[in-house]
C-alpha positions in Angstrom: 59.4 165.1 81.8 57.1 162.2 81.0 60.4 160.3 80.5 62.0 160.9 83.6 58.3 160.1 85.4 58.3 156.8 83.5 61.2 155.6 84.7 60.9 156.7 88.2 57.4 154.6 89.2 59.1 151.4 88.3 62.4 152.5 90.6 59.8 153.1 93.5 58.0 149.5 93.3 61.3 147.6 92.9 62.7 149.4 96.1 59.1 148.5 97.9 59.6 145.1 97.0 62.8 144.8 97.7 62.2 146.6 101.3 59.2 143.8 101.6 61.8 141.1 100.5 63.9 142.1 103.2 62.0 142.3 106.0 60.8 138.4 105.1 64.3 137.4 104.7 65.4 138.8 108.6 62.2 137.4 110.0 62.5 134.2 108.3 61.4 131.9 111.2 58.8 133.9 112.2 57.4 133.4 108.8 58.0 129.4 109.0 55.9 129.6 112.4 53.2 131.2 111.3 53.1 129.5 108.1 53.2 125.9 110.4 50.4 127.7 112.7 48.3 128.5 110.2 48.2 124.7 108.9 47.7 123.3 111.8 44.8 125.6 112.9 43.5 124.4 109.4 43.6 121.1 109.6 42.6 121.2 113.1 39.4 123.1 115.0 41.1 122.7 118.5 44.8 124.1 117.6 44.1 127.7 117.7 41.6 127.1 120.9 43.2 129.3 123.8 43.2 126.0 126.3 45.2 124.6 123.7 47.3 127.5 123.1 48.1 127.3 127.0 49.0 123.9 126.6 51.4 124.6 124.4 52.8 126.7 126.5 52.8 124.4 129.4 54.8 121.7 127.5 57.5 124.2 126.2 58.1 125.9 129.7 60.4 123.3 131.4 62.0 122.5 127.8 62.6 126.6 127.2 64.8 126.8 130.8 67.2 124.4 129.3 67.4 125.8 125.4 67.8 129.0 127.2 71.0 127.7 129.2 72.0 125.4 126.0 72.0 129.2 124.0 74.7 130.7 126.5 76.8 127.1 126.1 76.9 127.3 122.3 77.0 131.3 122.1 80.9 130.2 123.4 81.3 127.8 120.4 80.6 124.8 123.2 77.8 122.2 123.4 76.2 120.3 126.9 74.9 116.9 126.3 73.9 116.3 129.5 71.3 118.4 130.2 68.6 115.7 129.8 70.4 113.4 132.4 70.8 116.2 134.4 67.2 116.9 134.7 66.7 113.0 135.8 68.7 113.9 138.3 67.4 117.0 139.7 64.1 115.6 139.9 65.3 112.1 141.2 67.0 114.0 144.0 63.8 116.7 144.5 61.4 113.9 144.7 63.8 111.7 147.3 64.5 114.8 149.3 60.5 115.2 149.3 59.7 112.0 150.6 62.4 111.7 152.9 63.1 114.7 154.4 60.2 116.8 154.8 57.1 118.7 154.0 58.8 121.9 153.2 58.3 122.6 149.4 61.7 125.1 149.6 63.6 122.0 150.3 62.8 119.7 146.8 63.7 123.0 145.0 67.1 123.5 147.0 68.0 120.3 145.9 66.8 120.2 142.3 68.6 123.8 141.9 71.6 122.5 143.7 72.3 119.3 142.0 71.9 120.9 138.9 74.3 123.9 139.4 76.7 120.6 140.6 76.7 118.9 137.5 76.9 122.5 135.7 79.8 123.7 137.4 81.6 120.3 136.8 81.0 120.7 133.2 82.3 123.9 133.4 85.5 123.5 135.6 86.4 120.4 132.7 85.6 122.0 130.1 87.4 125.8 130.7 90.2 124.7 133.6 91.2 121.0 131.9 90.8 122.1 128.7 88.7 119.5 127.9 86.3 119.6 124.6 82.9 120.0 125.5 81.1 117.2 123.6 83.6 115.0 125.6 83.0 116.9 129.0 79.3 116.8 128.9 78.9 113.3 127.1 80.6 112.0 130.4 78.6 114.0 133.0 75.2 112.4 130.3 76.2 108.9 131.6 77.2 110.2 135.1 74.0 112.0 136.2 71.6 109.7 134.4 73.4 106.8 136.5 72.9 109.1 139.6 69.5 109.4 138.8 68.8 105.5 138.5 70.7 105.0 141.8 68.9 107.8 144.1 65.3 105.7 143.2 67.4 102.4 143.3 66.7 101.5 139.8 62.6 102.4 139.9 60.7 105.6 140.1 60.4 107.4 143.3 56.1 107.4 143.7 53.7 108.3 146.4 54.8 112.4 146.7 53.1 114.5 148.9 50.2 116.9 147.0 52.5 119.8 148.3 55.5 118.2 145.6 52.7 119.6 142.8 52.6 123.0 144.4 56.0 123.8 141.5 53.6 123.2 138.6 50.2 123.2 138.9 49.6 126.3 140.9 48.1 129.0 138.9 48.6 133.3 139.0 46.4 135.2 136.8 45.8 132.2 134.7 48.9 131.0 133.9 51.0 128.2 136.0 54.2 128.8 137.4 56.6 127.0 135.1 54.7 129.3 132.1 55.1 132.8 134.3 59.4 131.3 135.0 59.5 130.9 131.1 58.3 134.3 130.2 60.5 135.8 132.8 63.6 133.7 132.0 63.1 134.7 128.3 62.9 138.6 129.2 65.5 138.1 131.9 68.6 136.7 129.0 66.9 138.5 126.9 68.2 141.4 128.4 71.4 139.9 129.7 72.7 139.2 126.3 71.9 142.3 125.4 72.3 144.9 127.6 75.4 144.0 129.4 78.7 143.2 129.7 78.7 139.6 131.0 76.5 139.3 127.5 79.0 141.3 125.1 81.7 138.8 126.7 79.9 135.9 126.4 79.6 136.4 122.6 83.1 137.7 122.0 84.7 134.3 123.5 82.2 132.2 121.0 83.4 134.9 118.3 87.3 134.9 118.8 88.7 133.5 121.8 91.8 134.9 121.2 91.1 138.4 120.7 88.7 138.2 123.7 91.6 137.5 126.1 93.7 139.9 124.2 90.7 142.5 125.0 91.1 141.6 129.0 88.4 138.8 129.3 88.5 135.8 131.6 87.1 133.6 128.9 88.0 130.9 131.7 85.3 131.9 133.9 82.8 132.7 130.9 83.5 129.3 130.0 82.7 128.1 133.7 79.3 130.4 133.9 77.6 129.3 130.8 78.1 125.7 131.7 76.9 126.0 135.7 73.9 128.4 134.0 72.9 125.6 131.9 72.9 123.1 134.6 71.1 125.1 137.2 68.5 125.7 134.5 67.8 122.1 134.3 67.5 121.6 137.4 65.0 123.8 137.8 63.1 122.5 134.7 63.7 118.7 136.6 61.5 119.7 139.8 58.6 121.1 137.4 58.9 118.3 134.6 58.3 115.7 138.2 56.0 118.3 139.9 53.6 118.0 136.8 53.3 114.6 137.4 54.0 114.2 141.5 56.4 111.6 140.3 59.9 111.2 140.2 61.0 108.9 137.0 65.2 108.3 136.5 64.3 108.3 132.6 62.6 111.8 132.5 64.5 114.5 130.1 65.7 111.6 128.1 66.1 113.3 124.7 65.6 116.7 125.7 69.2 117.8 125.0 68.5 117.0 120.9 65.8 119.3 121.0 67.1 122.1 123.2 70.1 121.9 120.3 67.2 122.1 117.8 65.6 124.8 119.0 68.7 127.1 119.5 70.1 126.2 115.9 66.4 126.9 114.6 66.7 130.2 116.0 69.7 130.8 113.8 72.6 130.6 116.5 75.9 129.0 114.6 77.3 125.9 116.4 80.8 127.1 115.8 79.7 130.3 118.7 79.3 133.5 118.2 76.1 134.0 116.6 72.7 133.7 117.9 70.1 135.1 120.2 67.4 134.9 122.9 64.3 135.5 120.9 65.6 133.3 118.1 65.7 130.3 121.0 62.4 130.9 122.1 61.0 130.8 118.2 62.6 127.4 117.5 61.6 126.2 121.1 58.3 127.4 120.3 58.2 125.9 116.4 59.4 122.8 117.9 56.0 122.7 120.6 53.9 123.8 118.0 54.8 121.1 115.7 54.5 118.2 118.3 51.0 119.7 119.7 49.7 119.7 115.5 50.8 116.3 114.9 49.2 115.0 118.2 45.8 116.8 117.2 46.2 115.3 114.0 46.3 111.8 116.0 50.0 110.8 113.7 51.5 108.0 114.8 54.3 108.6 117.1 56.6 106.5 114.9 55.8 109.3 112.0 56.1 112.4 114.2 59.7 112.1 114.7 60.1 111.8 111.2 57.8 114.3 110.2 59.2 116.4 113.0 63.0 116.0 111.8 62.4 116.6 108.2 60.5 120.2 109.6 63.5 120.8 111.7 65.9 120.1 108.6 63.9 122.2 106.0 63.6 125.2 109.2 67.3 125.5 109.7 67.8 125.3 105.7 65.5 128.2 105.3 67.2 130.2 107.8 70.9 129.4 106.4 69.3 130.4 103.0 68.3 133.2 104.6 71.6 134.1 106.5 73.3 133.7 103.0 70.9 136.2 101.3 71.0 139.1 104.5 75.3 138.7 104.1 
């Protein structure tokens, strides 16, 4: 009896730690995070302020609409480059259209939305009707929209906005300013899409196996198309609030902004070859990404070190989480 007792106890704390070990392992980035937070707010009395807690916030709204739309794009095994340029655009053509046309704020979001769904859908009708690779497709709309962008300001900023151009991003409800409430809701939104419905289950079983999706009876043609015009309209939209911020329109803003998107959806643990990957996982590396850049500001690193501090984080995150991929297989 004593025997069987004996061996039993030891059983019971190897399968607690193991349950423990597990749990660590799936939640891997959340770990990271909080491990990154927790240094920070160290190091730093005004990290873990709530005003600086909103700013965070603040800066990863626009740059969440576009990892969002960059998550449906590689979820199909694709990539879009040109989301940055594409934001120069929308907010090029949202700050002309505000100066020229009239004082109607509908009409700088109709055509931030607008040119960005244009350049989407372009990227998607080359990329799933000419069978054109997607690093090829959206490299080519990259150069195309940025030199839109240069040529709607004629080669200079587009200044002197209206206050009602501001009205996008600097109006507040319940505390919180609209770009933050359009991130929260986008997040719960494709949240949900991808995975709750059908146009979700399709959108990962093209990135899985193309093949066997069109075998099963999907149009993996206009999946391919959807993602692509999603992505586009979502930087749009993150265009008008980037220039709203600022009342400015600049032909150079979002310039970079498609490295990180990419960042923060691999961080999340999506697989560039498509397939794998998810929402909440986006909105973690999106999030890690923010977090980091706020710390090192605080911290008053030299921007020349931040990116390098940044991209050694960014390496060591995704390691982690491929470690951890391994280990939950």
């Amino acid at each position: 009896m004593s025997t069987s007792v004996t061996t039993a106890v030891p059983q019971t704390k190897r399968s607690t730690s193991a349950r423990i070990t597990d749990v660590l392992i799936q939640n891997i980035m959340i770990v990271v995070m909080l491990l990154i937070v927790a240094f920070f707010a160290y190091r730093s009395a005004r990290f873990a302020t709530p005003d600086n807690l909103l700013t965070i916030l603040i800066a990863a709204a626009p740059f969440a609409l576009i990892a969002l739309g960059q998550t449906l794009v590689i979820l199909t095994g694709g990539i879009d480059l040109s989301v940055g340029s594409v934001i120069a655009a929308s907010a090029m053509a949202a700050a002309w259209t505000a100066e020229n046309v009239g004082d109607n704020p509908a009409l700088p979001l109709i055509a931030a939305v607008a040119t960005g769904l244009i350049a989407g859908a372009v990227n998607g009708f080359v990329v799933s009707r000419m069978n054109v690779p997607p690093f090829i497709a959206t490299l080519g709309m990259l150069t195309l929209a940025s030199g839109i962008a240069y040529v709607i300001g004629g080669g200079a900023p587009i200044n002197g906005l209206p206050s009602t151009y501001g009205v996008y991003a600097n109006t507040e409800i319940f505390g919180l300013t609209i770009p933050v409430i359009l991130m929260i809701v986008a997040i719960l939104a494709f949240a949900f899409i991808m995975r709750r419905t059908s146009y979700g289950l399709r959108v990962y079983a093209v990135g899985g196996n193309l093949l066997a999706a069109e075998i099963a009876g999907v149009r993996s043609r206009s999946i391919l198309f959807s993602v692509y015009a999603i992505s586009g309209l979502l930087a749009g939209l993150s265009g008008l609030m980037l220039s709203s911020r600022v009342i400015t329109g600049a032909p150079n803003l979002g310039q970079g902004y498609e490295l990180d998107a990419i960042a923060a959806v691999v961080i999340g643990g999506a697989s560039l070859m498509g397939g794998r990957g998810t929402i909440w996982g986006t909105a973690i590396g999106l999030l890690l990404i923010q977090t980091i850049n706020n710390g090192l500001d605080l911290l008053l690193v030299p921007a020349y070190w931040q990116n390098v501090i940044k991209g050694v984080i960014i390496v060591a995150a995704v390691a982690v989480d491929v470690w951890a991929a391994k280990r939950r297989k």
